[in-house]
C-alpha positions as MATLAB code, in Angstrom:
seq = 'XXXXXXXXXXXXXXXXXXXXXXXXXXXXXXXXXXXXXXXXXXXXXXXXXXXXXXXXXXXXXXXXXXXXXXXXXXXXXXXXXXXXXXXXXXXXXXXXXXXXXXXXXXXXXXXXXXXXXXXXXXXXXXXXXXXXXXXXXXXXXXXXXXXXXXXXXXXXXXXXXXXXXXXXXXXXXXXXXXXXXXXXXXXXXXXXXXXXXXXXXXXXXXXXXXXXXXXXXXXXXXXXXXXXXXXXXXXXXXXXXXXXXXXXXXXXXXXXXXXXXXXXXXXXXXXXXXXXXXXXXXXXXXXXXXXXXXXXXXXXXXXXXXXXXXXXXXXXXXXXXXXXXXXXXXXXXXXXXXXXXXXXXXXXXXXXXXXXXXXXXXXXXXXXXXXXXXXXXXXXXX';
ca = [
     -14.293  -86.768   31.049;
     -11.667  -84.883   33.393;
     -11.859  -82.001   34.663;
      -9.107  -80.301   32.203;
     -11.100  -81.623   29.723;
     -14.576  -80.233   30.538;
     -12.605  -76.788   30.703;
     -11.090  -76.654   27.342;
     -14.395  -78.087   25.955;
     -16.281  -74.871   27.542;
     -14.154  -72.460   26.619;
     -15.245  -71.712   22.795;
     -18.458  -71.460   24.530;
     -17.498  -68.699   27.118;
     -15.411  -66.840   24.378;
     -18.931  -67.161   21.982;
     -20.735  -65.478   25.165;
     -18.276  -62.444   25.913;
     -18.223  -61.727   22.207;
     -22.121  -61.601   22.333;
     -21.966  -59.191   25.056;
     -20.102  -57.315   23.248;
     -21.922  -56.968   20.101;
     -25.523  -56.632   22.311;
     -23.294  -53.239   23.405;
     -22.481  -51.811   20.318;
     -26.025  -50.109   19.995;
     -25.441  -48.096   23.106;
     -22.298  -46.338   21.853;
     -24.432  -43.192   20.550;
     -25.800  -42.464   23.755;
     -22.365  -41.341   24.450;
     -22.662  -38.481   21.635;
     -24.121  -36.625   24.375;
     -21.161  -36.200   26.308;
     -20.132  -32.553   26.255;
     -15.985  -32.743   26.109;
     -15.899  -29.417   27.003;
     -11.646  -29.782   27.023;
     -11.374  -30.735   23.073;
     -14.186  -28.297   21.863;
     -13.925  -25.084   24.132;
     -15.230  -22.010   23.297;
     -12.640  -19.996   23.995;
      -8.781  -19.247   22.269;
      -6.853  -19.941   24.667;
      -8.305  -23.139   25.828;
      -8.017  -23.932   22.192;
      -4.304  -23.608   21.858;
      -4.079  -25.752   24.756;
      -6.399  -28.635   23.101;
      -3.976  -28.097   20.128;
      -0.907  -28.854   22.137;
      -2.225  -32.160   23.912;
      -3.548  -33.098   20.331;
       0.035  -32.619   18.448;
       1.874  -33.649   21.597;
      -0.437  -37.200   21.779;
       0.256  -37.299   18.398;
       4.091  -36.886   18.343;
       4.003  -39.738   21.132;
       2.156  -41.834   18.900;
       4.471  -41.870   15.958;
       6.282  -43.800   18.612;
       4.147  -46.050   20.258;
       1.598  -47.383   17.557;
       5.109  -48.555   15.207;
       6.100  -50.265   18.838;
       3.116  -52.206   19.314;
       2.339  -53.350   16.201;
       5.928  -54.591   15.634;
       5.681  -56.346   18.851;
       2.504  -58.223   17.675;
       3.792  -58.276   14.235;
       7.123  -60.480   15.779;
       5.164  -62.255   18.260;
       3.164  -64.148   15.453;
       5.808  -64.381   13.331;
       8.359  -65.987   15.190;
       5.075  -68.005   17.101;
       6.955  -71.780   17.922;
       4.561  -73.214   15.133;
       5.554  -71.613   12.455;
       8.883  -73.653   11.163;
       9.089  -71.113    8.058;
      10.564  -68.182   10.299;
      14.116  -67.932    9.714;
      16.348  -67.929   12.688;
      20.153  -66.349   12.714;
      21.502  -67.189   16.093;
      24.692  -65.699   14.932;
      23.065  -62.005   14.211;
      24.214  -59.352   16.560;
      24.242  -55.944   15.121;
      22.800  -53.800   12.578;
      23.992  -50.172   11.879;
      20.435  -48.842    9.304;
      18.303  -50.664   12.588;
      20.703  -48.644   14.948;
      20.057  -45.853   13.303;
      16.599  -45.972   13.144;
      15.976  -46.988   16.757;
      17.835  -44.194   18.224;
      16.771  -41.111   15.176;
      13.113  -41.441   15.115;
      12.762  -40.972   18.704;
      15.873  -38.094   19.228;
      13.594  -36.650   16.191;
      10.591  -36.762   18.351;
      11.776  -35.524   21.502;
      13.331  -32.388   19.780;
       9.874  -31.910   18.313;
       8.211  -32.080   21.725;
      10.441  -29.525   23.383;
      10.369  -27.364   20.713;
       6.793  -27.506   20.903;
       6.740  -27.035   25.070;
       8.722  -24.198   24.701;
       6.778  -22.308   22.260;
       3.552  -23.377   23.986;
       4.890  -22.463   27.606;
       5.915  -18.704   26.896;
       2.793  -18.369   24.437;
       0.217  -19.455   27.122;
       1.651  -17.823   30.130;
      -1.572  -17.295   32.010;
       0.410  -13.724   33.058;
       1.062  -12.869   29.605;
      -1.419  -10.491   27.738;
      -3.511  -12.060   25.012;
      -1.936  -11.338   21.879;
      -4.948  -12.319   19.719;
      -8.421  -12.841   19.808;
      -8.577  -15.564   17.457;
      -6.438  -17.198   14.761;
      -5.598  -14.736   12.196;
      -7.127  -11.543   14.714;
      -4.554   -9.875   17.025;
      -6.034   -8.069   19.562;
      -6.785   -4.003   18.630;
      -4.791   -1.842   19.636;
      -7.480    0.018   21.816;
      -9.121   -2.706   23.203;
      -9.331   -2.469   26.959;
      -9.185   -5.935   28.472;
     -12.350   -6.759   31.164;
     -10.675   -7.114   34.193;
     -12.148   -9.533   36.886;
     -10.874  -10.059   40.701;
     -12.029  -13.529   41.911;
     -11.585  -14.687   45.746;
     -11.698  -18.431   46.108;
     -14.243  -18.370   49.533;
     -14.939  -21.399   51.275;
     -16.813  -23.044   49.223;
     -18.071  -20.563   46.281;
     -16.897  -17.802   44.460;
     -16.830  -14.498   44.781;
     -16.432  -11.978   41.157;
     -15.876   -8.269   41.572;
     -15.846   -6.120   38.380;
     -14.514   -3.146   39.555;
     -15.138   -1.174   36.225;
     -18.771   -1.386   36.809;
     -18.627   -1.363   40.459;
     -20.742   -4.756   40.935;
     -19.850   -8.338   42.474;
     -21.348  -11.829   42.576;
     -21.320  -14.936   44.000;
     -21.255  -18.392   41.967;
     -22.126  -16.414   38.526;
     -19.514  -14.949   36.384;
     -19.789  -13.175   32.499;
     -18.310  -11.656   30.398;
     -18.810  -10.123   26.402;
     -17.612  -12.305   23.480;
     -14.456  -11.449   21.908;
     -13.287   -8.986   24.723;
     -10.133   -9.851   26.575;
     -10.517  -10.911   30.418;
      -8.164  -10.272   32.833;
      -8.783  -12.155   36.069;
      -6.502  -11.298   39.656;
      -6.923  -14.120   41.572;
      -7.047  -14.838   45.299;
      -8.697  -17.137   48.125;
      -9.226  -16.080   51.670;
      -8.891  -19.429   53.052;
      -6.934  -22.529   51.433;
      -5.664  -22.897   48.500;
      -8.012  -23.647   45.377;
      -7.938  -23.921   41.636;
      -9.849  -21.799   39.486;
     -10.779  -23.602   36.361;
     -13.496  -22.539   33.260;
     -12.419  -25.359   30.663;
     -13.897  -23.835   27.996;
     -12.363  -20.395   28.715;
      -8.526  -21.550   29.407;
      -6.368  -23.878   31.761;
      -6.919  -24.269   35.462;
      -5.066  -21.813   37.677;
      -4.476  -21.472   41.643;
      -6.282  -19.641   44.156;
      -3.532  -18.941   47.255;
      -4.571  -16.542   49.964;
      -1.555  -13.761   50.463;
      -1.173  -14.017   46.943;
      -2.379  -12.798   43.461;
      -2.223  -15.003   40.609;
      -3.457  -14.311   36.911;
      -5.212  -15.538   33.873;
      -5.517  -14.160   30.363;
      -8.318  -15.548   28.296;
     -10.974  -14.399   26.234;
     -14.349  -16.276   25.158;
     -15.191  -16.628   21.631;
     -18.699  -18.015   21.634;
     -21.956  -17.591   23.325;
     -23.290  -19.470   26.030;
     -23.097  -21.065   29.714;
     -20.291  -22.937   30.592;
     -19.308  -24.823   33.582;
     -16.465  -23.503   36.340;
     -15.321  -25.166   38.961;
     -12.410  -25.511   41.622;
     -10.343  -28.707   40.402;
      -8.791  -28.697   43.918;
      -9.581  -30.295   47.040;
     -10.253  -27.551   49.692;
     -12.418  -29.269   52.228;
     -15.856  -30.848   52.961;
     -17.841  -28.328   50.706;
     -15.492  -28.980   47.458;
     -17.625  -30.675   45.508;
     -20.127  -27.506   45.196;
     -17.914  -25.139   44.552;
     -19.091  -24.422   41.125;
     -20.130  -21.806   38.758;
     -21.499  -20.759   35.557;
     -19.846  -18.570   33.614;
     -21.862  -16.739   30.478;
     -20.310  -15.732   27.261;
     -22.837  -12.872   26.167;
     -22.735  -10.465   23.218;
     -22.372   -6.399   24.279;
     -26.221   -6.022   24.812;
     -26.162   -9.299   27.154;
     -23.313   -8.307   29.301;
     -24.801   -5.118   29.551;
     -27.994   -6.738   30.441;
     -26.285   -8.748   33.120;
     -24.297   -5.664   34.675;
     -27.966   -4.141   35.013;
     -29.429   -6.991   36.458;
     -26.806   -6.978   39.437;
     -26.956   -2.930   39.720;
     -30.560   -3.124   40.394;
     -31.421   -6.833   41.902;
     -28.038   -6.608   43.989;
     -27.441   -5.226   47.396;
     -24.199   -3.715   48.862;
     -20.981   -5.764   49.877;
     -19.854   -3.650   52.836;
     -17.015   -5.048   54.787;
     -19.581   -6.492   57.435;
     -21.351   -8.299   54.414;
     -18.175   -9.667   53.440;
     -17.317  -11.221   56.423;
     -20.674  -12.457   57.018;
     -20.004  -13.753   53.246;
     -16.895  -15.402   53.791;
     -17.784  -17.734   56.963;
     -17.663  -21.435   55.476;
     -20.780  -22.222   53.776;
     -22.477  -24.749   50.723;
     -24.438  -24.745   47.754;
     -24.646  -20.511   48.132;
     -27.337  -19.435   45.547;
     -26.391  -16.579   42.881;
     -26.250  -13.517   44.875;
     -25.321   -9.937   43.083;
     -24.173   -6.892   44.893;
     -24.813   -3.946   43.416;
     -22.320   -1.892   45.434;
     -18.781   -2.876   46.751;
     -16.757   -1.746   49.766;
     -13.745    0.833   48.699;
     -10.540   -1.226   48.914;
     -12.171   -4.509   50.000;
     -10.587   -6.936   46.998;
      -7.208   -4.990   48.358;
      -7.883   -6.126   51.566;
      -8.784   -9.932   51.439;
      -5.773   -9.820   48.594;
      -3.423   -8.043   51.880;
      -4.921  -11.019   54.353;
      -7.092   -7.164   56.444;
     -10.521   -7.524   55.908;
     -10.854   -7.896   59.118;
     -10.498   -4.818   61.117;
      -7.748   -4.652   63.155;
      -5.625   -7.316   61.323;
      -2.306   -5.762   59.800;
      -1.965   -6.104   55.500;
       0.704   -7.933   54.537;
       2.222   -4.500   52.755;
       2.033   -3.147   56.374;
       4.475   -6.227   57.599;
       6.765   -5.833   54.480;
       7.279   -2.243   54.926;
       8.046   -3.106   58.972;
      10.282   -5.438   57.872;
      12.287   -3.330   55.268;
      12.750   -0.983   57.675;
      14.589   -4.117   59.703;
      11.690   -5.048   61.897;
      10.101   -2.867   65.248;
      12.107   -4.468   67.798;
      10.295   -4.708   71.147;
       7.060   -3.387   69.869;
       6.874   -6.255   67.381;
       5.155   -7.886   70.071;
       2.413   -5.135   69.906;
       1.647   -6.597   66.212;
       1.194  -10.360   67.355;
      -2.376  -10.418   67.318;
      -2.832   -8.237   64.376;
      -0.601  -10.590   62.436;
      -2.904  -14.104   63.539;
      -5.578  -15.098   60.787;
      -6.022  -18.879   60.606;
      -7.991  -18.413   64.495;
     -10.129  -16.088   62.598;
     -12.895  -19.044   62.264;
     -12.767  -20.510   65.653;
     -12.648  -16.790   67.196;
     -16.043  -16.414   65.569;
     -17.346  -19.976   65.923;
     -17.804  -21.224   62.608;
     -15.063  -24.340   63.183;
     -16.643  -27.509   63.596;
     -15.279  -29.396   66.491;
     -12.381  -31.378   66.059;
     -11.429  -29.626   62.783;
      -7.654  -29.669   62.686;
      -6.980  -30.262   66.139;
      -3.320  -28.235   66.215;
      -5.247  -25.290   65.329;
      -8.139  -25.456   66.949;
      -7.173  -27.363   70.181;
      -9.968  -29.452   70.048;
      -9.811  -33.513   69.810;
      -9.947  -34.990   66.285;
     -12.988  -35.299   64.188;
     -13.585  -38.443   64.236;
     -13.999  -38.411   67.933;
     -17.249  -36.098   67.762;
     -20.152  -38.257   68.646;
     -21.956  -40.175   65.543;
     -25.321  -39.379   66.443;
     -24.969  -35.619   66.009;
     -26.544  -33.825   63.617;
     -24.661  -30.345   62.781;
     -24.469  -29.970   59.286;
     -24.983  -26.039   58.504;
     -23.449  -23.393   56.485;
     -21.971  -21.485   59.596;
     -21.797  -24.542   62.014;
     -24.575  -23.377   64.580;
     -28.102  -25.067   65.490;
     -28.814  -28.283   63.538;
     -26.871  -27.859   60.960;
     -22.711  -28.586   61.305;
     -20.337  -26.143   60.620;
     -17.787  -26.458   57.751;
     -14.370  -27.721   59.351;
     -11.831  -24.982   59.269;
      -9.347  -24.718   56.894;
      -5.915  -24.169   57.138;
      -3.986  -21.608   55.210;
      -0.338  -20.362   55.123;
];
């Protein structure tokens, strides 16, 4: 027998084996029913208009592409060179009911999906207050949205709720059916905030404020998260965030008045060097003006806001004494001044050789990059 023929005489029996494989899998599918999709069943309205638009968009698509590929399958076998019952018209060119359906069904579509972006874009501005709580339940007209300042530290999270004067790390809440309002910053690099069972992901920039609208509609702990790469302690930069009913929330504002301690502006600073895996940490007591001040790029004393530059600068600049403000105006050193940088982080920044030419036998690995443990490289921002 040749070897061609030992081939095509094994093949049934490979094709007899992968289909066997295949069936011996089919009892493990419902171990997958414990996969928690948090993106198509969130908790919260707006992430559920957004699950609505990928589902009718997917689906608009798919008008499209399902009539494509089975017509392609559909010709492929009939037209297959063994079957001599196909009819064949060399002489056929040009239909004008094909043309017409080949260029309307898709101008149909496409009209459909920008109507649809449109209406989606303006509705879900993440700037734009919530206009409902629910379907079918605007928002009343005395409700007083929850508003929450996050800063995006390296590498956790830091919540202020300035109505009741508290702040926390790597825990947020809030009460069901209550409007949030989060102001959004970083201190370092940029980052992506990102609850998606509350609403879509939005970015953390330091210098700037972005914001969210959103409001949870169910009780219970869901999973936040960055869902962008800002450095070697990414991957832990998570939270939970807790949907809780009146007496909960006000449960959980207790809990950090009386278990918390107080964010002064030393704290912060000691809070903001580069560090992992930070527990849950509540502070019952918050610096005047400090979300201002990481927000104006000051926390630091001695460093100039940014609405201290702007106004210098409307007023067409200081001249001469601009020099004066050099220092005051330098905040990516800020990490290397106080030795948290690991060595070889960034070296344009931190004049030190590249990483990868520290020694492989050392063992740093720490939050703040002294004794044992390595620091966190520094980060560049602006």
């Amino acid at each position: 027998m040749t070897p061609s023929a030992m081939q095509v005489s094994r093949a049934p029996g490979s094709a007899a084996r992968r289909l066997l494989r295949g069936v011996l899998l089919l009892p493990l599918l419902p171990l997958l029913a414990g996969c928690n999709l948090q993106v198509m069943f969130p908790s919260g309205d707006v992430a559920l208009q957004q699950r609505n638009l990928v589902v009718a968009s997917t689906g608009l698509m798919l008008l499209i592409i399902v009539p494509v590929i089975a017509l392609t399958l559909l010709f492929a076998w009939r037209y297959r060179a063994s079957n001599t019952q196909a009819r064949h018209d060399p002489d056929w060119d040009h239909s004008t009911a094909l043309e017409v359906v080949i260029w309307t069904a898709p101008l149909m579509i496409i009209i459909a999906l920008g109507a649809l972006t449109w209406i989606s874009t303006h509705t879900l501005d993440p700037f734009r207050p919530l206009s409902r709580i629910e379907p079918g339940k605007p928002v009343p007209a005395d409700t007083k949205p929850l508003e929450v300042q996050v800063v995006a530290l390296d590498w956790k999270w830091l919540f202020f709720y300035p109505e009741y004067g508290v702040a926390v790390v790597n825990e947020a809440a809030a009460p069901v059916d209550r409007p949030i309002t989060f102001r959004i910053t970083a201190s370092s690099v940029m980052n992506a905030f990102y609850i998606p069972a509350l609403a879509g992901m939005i970015y953390a920039m330091p210098g700037m404020e972005t914001k969210l609208h959103a409001v949870i509609n169910k009780e219970g702990a869901y999973n936040g998260l960055s869902s962008h790469y800002s450095g070697t302690g990414f991957s832990h930069m998570t939270f939970k965030f807790h949907g809780l009913d009146k007496d909960g929330f006000d449960k959980w504002i207790a809990k950090a008045k009386a278990e918390g301690k107080d964010l002064s502006r030393d704290a912060y600073l000691e809070l903001e060097r580069p560090s992992e895996q930070v527990p849950v940490t509540y502070y019952s007591s918050v610096a005047d003006g400090l979300f201002g001040s990481i927000l104006g790029m000051c926390a630091i004393p001695g460093k100039m806001c940014m609405h201290e530059m702007m106004a210098i600068d409307a007023k067409g600049g200081a001249g001469k004494d601009s020099r004066e403000n050099a220092e005051r105006l330098q905040y990516d050193n800020r990490h290397a001044e106080r030795g948290d940088e690991a060595p070889g982080a960034n070296g344009p920044a931190s004049h030190h050789a590249p990483r990868s030419d520290k020694p492989s036998d050392s063992k740093d690995h720490g939050p703040h990059g002294k004794g044992e443990n390595s620091p966190a490289p520094n980060q560049l921002n602006n």
